[in-house]
Structures are given as structure tokens and as C-alpha cells.
C-alpha positions in Angstrom: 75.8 149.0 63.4 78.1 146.6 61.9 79.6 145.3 65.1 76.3 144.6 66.4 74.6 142.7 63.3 78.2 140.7 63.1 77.7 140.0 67.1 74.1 139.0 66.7 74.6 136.6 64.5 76.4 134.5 66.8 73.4 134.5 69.3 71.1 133.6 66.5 68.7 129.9 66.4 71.0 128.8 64.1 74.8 128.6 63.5 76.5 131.7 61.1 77.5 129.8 58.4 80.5 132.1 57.7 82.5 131.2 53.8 85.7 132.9 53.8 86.9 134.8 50.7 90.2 135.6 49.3 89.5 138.6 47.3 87.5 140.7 46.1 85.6 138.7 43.4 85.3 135.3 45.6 83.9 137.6 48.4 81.3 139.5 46.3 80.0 135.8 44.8 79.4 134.8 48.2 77.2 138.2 49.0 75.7 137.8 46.3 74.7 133.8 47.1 73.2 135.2 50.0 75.7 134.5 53.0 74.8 136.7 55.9 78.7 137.4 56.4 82.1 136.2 55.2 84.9 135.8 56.1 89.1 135.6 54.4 91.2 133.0 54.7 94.9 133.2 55.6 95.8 130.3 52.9 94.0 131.5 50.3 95.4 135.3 50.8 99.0 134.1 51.4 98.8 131.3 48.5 97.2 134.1 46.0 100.3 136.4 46.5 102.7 133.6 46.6 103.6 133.9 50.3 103.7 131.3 53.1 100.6 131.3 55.7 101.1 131.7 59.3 104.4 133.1 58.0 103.7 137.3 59.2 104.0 137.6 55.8 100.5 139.3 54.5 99.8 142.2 56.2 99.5 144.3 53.8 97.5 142.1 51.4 95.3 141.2 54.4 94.6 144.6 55.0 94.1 145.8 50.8 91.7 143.0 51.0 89.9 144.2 54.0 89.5 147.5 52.1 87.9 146.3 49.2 85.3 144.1 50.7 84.1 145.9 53.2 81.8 148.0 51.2 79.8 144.9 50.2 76.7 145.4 52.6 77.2 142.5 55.3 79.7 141.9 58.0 83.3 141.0 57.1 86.0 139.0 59.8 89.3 139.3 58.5 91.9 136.2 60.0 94.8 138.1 61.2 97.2 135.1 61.6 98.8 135.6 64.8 98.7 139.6 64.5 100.9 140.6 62.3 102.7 142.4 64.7 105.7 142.0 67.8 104.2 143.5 70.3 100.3 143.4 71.7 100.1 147.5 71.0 101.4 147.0 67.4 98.4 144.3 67.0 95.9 146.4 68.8 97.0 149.3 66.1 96.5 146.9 63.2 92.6 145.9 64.8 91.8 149.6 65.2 93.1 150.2 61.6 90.6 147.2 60.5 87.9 148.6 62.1 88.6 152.2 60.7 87.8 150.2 57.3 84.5 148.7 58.8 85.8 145.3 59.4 83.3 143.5 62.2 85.2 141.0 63.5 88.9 139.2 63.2 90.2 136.1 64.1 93.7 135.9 65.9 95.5 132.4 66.2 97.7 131.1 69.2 99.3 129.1 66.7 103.0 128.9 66.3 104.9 127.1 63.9 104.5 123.5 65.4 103.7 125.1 68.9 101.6 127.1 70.9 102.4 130.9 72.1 102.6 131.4 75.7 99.0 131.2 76.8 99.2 133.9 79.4 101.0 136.2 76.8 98.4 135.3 74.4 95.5 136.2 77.0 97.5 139.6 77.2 97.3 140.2 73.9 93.4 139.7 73.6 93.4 141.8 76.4 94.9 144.6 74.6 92.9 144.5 71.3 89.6 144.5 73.7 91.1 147.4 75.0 91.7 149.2 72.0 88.9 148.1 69.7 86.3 147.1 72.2 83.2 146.5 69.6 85.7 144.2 67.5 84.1 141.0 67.7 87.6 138.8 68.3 87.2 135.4 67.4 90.2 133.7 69.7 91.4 130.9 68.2 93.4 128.0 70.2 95.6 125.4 67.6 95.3 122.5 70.1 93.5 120.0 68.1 95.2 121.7 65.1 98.8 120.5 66.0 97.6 117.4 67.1 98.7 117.6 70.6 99.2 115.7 73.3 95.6 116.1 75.5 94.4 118.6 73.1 90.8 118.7 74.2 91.9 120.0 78.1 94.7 122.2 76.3 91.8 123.9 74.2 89.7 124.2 77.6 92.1 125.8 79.3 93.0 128.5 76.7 89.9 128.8 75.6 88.5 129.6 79.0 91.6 131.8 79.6 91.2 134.2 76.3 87.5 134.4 77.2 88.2 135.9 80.6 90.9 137.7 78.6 87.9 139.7 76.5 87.7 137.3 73.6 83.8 137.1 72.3 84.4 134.1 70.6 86.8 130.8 70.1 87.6 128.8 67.3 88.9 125.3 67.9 89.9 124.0 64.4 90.4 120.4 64.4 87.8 119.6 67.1 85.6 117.1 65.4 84.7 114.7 67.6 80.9 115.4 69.2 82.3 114.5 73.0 85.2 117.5 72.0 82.6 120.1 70.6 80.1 119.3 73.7 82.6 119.7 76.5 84.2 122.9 74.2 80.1 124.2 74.0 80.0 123.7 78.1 83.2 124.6 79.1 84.1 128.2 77.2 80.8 130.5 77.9 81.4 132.3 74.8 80.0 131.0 71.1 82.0 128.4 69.9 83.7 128.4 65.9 84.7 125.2 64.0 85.6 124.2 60.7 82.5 122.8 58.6 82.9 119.2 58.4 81.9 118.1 54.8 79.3 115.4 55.4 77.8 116.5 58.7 74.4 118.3 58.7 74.7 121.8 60.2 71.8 121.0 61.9 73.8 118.1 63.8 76.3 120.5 64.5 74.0 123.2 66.1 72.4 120.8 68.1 75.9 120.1 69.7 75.7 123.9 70.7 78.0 125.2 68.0 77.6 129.0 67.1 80.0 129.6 63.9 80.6 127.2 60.9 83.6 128.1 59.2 84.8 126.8 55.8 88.9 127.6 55.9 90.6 127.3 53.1 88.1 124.8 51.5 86.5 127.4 48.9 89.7 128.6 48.1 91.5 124.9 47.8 88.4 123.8 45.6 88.5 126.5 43.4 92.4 125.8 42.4 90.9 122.0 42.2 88.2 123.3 39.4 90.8 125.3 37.6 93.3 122.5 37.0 90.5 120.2 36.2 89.0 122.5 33.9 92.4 123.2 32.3 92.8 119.5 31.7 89.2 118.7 30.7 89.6 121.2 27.6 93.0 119.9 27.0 91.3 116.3 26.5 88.2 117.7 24.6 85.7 117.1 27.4 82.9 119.4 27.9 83.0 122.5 30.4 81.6 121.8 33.5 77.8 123.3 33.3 77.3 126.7 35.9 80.5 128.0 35.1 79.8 132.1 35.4 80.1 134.2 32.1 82.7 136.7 31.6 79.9 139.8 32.0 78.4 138.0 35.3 82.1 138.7 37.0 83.2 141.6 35.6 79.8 142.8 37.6 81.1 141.3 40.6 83.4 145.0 41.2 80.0 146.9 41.1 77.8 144.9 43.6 76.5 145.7 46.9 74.1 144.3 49.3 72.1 147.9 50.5 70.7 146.8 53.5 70.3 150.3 54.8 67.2 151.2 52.0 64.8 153.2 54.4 61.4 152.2 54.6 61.5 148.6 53.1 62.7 144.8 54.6 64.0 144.2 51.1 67.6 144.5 50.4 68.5 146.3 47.6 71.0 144.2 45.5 73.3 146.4 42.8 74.9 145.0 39.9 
């Protein structure tokens, strides 16, 4: 059931606003705010346990995380870098292991250091996943626009049309911001399209361009480090704490909630804790 709900919302009359979390507390805040699925981000896992991103260096924290935040009531997509693995069965067995856990739906990057993989081998390896874990919704992404590079807009066509044929449900294009580059992405790809919210830009602007998935990134994570340093040096100076800042028994509740959204009989969900 959770593959399909994650799935439907990409096919809904407006965009899936999808925040992404980094553990367990930032992901049960967003439940609890009401999100109607959430995602992690790389950064913010790789940052948190002192690691580089996009460095193959998380899998095992990506996957704790995936375990502890999939029991929150609504669809999680976990961003798997570039797989975690060397070969596209040793990435297909990491998938089916998310999806043991009830993950819905992962991202997996073409992204490699200041280049792209081998867009044929990538379209191999969605191939494989789809194969393996065929209701994983895989959110393909293409680091065109990312790495600022050369005729990025007919690079991302091209893979994106080619990971699409390959199986992918989905593709993220982060760094497409332009509305000519998310139109001709919306018309050329036939699958729903992901980008990065654009602070400033109504998502109602943004779904009228076509666009299916909103992520945020790293910004939650990034702005939380933000409020913590400021905080830290507000105090320091004698200014006042900011006003909304949660109390001490409204997050140690955060490792008891869950969104029931199985409670037979009613359309209410059931919020605990």
C-alpha cells in the first residue's frame, strides 16, 4: 500500500511537496507538520556523522535511518547517492533491503565527482533495481545542470529520456531553474518531473510549468545548523530566544509519534504522541 500512495502522489493536482529529513527527530517534526511524505538528504546524513556526501561513505547510516523512520505512517524516499554499491546487483540488493524496511521510493544520482557516470551503464543500473524491486518508486536523478555543464539542458534530456526507458518512474534535475529548462524537461521525459524548491517561487508557478515533485535538499538541514549557531551567539550577547523554539517535552515526544492512517472505519488519521 505504501508504494502505491508514494506513487499517487506524483500524479496528484498538485506538486508533492517532499521536505527531506536527516534523522529521526527532523523527520517525525515534518509528519507531524503535516507533510504527506518526506524525504533524507545525503548532506545532512553525511554532515551529521561527520562524513563527506556523494563520497560512498553512509550506507550504513542511510540505511539505520531508513529503519527508524519508516514506522512514521506516510511514505519515506531515502537518496541513495549513487548506490552505495560497485556493481548494479550489489545496488539492486541495497533497494530490496530498503524496501524490506517499508521505504517507498529512493533517489539514485548519475553524479560523479565533477562528472557524469556512463549514461548507458547508468540506464543499466536502473534497469536492474526495476528488476529487483519493481514497486520501488526510483526517482532517477541526472547532475547536468548540477555540474554546470556544457549544454546541460540537452544533456539532462537525453538521460533523462534514457533512465525513463530504462524503468525509472521519476527524474530529478537539480539545478534546472530556468522555466524554458523545466518546460522542455516537463515535455521531453514522460515521467513526473523532481526539482529543488526554489525559495521565492510560488509552487503554484511551479506546477503550472508541469512539475510533479518539490524537493527541499539540504535546505532544512543547512538552516537548521544556521539557527543553532545564531541561537548560540544570540544567548552569548544577551538577546532574546527566537519565539517557536519547541520545548524539551514536545521532542522528547517526537520518538513516540505516528501518523495511523490505517484506523478502520474513519477519514481521520489518528496522530500518537
Amino acid at each position: 500500500m505504501t508504494f502505491e500512495r508514494f506513487r499517487a502522489l506524483h500524479h496528484a493536482d498538485e506538486p508533492l511537496l517532499l521536505p527531506c529529513a536527516w534523522d529521526h527527530a527532523s523527520a517525525a517534526a515534518l509528519a507531524r507538520a503535516g507533510f504527506a511524505a518526506i524525504g533524507t538528504t545525503s548532506l545532512g546524513v553525511a554532515a551529521a556523522a561527520g562524513k563527506p556526501d556523494a563520497g560512498r561513505a553512509t550506507r550504513q547510516e542511510t540505511l539505520a535511518l531508513a529503519r527508524t523512520i519508516t514506522g512514521l505512517g506516510i511514505p519515506v524516499t531515502v537518496d541513495i547517492e549513487a548506490g552505495f554499491g560497485e556493481t548494479p546487483g550489489q545496488v539492486a540488493d541495497l533497494v530490496a533491503q530498503l524496501a524490506g524496511l517499508g521505504v517507498a521510493g529512493i533517489n539514485l544520482e548519475d553524479g560523479r565527482g565533477t562528472g557524469l557516470a556512463d549514461a548507458s551503464a547508468q540506464a543499466k543500473l536502473i534497469a536492474a533495481v526495476k528488476r529487483r524491486v519493481p514497486r520501488m518508486f526510483l526517482n532517477a536523478r541526472t547532475d547536468a545542470f548540477w555540474l554546470d555543464l556544457p549544454d546541460a539542458r540537452a544533456l539532462a534530456l537525453a538521460r533523462a529520456r534514457a533512465y525513463a526507458e530504462a524503468g525509472a518512474d521519476g527524474v530529478f534535475v537539480p539545478g534546472a531553474s530556468t522555466e524554458h529548462d523545466i518546460e522542455a524537461l516537463v515535455a521531453g521525459t514522460g515521467v513526473p518531473l523532481n526539482v529543488l524548491v526554489r525559495p521565492g517561487v510560488p509552487v503554484r508557478r511551479l506546477a503550472d510549468l508541469g512539475v510533479a515533485r518539490i524537493s527541499y535538499g539540504s535546505l532544512l538541514f543547512r538552516a537548521a545548523l544556521h539557527a543553532a549557531v545564531t541561537t548560540a551567539l544570540g544567548v552569548a550577547d544577551g538577546e532574546p530566544v527566537t519565539a517557536g523554539v519547541p520545548s524539551y517535552e514536545q521532542v522528547e515526544a517526537l520518538h513516540r509519534y505516528r501518523l495511523d492512517v490505517r484506523r478502520p472505519g474513519s477519514g481521520t488519521p489518528v496522530q500518537e504522541a
